[in-house]
Structures are given as structure tokens and as C-alpha cells.
N, C-alpha and C positions, 0 to 999 in steps of 0.2 A: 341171035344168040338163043342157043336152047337151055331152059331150066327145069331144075325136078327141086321140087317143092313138095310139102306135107300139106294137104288140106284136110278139114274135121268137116262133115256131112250128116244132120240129121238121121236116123233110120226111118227106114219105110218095111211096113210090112211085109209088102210087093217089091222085092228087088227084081231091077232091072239094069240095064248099062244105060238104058236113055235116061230114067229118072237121076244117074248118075253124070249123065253129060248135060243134060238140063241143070242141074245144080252146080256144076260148074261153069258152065253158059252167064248162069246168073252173076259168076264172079269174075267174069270178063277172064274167063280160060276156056282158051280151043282145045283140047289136050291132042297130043299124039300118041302119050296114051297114058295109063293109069291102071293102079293095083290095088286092093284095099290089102292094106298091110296089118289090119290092128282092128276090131271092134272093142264097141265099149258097149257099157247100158243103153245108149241112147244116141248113140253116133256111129258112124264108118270114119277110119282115118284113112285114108291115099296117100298113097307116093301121086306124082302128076309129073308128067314131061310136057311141056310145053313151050311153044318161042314164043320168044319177047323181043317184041321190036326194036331197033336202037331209036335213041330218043335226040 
């Protein structure tokens, strides 16, 4: 099953797409792919597409 989710992401001064997939890496998402939809002070928000296994 494919999901799109919002996830909220720290900012880094160096934006990159890997420090982007590394931070999602950490939250157990492989994504197929992702957009930042939104910044804040102090975060990136994403859309995330990603499968989820069935359980």
C-alpha cells in the first residue's frame, strides 16, 4: 500500500535532498518521493509518498 503523509523536519542551513532522505531514513521512510510544502522558523514540512508494508 502506498501512503502520503506530512512529516515536520528540522532546518539545516545546507539544504540538500540527502540530508532530506537521511532524516527520513531515520524515521523508518524509504520515500518515493517528497516535497516540502510549507517552512516554518525552524522546520521543513513534506508531503512523503511512501509503501507500507501490509502487516
Amino acid at each position: 500500500m502506498i501512503l502520503t503523509d506530512e512529516f515536520k523536519i528540522k532546518k539545516t542551513e545546507n539544504l540538500e535532498s540527502s540530508y532530506i532522505e537521511n532524516e527520513l531514513s531515520k524515521l523508518n521512510i524509504t520515500p518515493l518521493r517528497w516535497a516540502i510544502v510549507n517552512v516554518t522558523d525552524t522546520h521543513y514540512i513534506l508531503t512523503v509518498s511512501y509503501e507500507k508494508n501490509a502487516d
